[in-house]
C-alpha positions as semicolon CSV with decimal commas, in nm:
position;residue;x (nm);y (nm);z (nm)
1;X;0,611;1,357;-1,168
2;X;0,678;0,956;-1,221
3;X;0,771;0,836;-0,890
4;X;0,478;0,907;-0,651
5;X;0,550;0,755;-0,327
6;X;0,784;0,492;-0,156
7;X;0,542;0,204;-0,136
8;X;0,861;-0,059;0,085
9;X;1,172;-0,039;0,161
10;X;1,344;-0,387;0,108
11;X;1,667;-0,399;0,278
12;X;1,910;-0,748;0,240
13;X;2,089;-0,874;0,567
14;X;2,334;-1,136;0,657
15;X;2,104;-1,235;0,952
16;X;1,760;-1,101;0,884
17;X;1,653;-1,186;1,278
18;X;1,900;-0,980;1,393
19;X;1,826;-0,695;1,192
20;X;1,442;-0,712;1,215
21;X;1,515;-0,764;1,623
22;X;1,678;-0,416;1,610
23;X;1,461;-0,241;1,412
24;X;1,180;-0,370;1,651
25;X;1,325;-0,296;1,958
26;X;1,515;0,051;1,886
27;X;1,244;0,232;1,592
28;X;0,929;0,076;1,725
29;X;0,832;-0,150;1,403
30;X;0,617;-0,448;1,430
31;X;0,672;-0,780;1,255
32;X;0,368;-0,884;1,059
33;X;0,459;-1,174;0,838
34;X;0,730;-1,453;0,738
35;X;0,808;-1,589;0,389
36;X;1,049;-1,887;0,312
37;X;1,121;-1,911;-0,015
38;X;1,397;-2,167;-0,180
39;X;1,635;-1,876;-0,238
40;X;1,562;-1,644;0,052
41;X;1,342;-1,519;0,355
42;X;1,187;-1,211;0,458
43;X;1,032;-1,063;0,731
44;X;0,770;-0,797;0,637
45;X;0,807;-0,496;0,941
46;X;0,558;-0,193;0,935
47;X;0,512;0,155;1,165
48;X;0,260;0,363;1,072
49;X;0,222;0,397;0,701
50;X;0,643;0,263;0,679
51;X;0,667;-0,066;0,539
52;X;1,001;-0,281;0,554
53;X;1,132;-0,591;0,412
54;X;1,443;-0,781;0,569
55;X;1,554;-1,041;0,364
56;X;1,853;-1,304;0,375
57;X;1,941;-1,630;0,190
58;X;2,141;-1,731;-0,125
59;X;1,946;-1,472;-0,332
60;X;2,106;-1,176;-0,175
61;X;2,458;-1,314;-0,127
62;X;2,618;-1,125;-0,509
63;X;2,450;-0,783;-0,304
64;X;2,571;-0,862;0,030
65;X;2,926;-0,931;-0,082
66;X;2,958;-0,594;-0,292
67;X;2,755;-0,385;-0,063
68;X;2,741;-0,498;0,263
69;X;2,381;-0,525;0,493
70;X;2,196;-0,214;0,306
71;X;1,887;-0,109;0,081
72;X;1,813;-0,327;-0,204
73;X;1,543;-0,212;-0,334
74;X;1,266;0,113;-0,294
75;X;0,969;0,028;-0,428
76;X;0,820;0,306;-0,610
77;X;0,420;0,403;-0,634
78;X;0,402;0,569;-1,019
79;X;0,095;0,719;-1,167
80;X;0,198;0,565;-1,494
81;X;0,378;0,242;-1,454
82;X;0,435;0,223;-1,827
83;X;0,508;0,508;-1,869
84;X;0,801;0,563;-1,568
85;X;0,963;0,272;-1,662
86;X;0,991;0,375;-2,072
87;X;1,150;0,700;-1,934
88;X;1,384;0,524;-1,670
89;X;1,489;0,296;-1,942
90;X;1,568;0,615;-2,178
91;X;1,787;0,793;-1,891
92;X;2,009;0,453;-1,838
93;X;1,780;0,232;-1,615
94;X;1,775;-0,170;-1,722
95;X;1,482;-0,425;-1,644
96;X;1,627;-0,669;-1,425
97;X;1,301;-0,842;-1,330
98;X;0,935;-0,832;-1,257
99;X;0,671;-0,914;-0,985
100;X;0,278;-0,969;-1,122
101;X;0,380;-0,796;-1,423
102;X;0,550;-0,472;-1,252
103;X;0,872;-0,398;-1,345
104;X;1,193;-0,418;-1,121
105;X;1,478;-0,141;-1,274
106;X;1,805;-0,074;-1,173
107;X;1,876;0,231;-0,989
108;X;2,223;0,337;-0,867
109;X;2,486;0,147;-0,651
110;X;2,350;-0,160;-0,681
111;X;2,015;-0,065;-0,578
112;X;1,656;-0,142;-0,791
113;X;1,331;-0,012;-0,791
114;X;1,037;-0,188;-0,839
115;X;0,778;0,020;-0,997
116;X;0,425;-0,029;-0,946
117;X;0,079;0,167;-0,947
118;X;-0,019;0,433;-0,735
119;X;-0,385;0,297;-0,669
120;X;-0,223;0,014;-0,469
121;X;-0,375;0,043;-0,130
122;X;-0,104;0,131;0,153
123;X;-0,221;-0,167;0,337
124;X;-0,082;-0,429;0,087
125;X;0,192;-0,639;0,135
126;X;0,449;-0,640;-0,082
127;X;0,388;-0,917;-0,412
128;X;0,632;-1,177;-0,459
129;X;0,659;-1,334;-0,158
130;X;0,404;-1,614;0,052
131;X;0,367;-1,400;0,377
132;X;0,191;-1,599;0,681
133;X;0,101;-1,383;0,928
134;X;0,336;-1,369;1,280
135;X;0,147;-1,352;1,609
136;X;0,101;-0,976;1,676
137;X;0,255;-0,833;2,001
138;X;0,260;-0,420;2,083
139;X;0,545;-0,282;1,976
140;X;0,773;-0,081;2,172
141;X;0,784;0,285;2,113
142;X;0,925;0,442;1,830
143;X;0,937;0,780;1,674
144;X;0,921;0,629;1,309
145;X;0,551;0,711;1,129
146;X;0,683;0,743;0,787
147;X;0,990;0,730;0,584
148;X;1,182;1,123;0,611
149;X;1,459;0,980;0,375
150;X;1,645;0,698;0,230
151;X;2,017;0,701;0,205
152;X;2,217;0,490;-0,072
153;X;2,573;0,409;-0,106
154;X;2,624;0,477;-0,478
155;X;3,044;0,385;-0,433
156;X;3,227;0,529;-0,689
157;X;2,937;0,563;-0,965
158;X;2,916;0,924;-1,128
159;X;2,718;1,112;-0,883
160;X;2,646;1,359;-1,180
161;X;2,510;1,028;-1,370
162;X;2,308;0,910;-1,046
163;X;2,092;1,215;-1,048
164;X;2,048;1,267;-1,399
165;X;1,903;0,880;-1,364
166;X;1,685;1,006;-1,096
167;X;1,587;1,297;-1,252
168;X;1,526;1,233;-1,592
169;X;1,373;0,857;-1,548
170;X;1,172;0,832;-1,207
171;X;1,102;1,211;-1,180
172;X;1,276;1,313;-0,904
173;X;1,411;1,650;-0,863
174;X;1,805;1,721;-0,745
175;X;1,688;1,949;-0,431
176;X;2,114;1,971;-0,373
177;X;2,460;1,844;-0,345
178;X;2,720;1,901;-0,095
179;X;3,005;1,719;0,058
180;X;3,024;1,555;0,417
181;X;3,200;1,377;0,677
182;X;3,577;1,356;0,795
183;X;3,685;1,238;0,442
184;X;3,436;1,443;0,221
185;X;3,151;1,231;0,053
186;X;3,003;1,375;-0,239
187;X;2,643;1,367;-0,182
188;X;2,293;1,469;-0,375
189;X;1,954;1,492;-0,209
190;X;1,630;1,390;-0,440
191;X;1,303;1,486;-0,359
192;X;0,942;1,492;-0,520
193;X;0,748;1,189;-0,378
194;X;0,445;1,249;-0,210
195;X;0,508;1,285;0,185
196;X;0,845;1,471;0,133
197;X;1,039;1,185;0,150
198;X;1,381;1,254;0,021
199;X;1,668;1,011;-0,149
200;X;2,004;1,095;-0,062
201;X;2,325;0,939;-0,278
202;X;2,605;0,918;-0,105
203;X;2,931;0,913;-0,339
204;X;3,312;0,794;-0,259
């Protein structure tokens, strides 16, 4: 198996306040950091072992403008960074990008993954960014601990293509497909990382 575990979730957000205000007050996160950067900002969010990234600015305009607010990018914890990133590039992945030397590949529907080691300890924040730690207050509620599933808009990209990127490069295994909704979307759930956490791709 390549892809271990879902180390963050970034998502990118016309108004990352907003967003990081709902996901407070209706899921129960905390906000534990800031960064400004010259091209964007981010708010770090956690619940439980769930780690979130909301980011806005200038950086994330090309993604918000073909995708709408949405996932960006899943981090992935891989027992063999190397080696996960030689077989995603095989199956149709591209590097895009790194952060401290771990590579960021593209995934499907705009999405990337940035792949890095599975001895990172949960309790790191996410590299690439100069976090300064927000005032803690308890958060309300929530029924989040960890992450059952992550949904992404793959548009009108080959399902059949999506998967076989999944599969073959990060290790994931196609659990099924099916359609849903009013107007049938073609969709494929993933599964394989540690936790049970499943990807779903949602096709046009």
């Amino acid at each position: 198996m390549a892809g271990h575990d879902i180390a963050y979730v970034e998502v990118y957000a016309k108004d990352k306040q907003r967003t990081a205000q709902y996901l407070v007050s209706a899921m129960g996160f905390a906000c534990l950091a800031d960064s400004v950067g010259s091209d964007r900002s981010s708010l770090l969010l956690r619940r439980a072992t769930t780690h979130l990234v909301v980011t806005s600015g200038p950086a994330t305009w090309k993604f918000l403008d073909a995708h709408g607010d949405g996932v960006a990018d899943i981090a992935l914890l891989c027992t063999d960074v190397d080696a996960t990133a030689e077989e995603a590039l095989r199956a149709g992945a591209r590097e895009v990008g790194s952060v401290r030397g771990n590579p960021i590949l593209t995934g499907a529907g705009g999405v990337t993954h940035t792949l890095l080691p599975a001895e990172r300890t949960p309790g790191d924040w996410p590299a690439g960014h100069r976090w300064a730690a927000l005032p803690q207050h308890p958060a309300p509620t929530g029924h989040v601990r960890r992450l059952d599933g992550v949904a992404i808009d793959i548009g009108a990209t080959d399902l059949e293509e999506a998967v076989r990127l999944y599969r073959d490069g990060f290790g994931l295994a196609h659990r099924r497909s099916r359609a849903s909704g009013p107007h049938p979307h073609r969709t494929a759930d993933l599964g394989g990382l540690q936790g049970g956490p499943t990807l779903t791709l949602l096709s046009a």
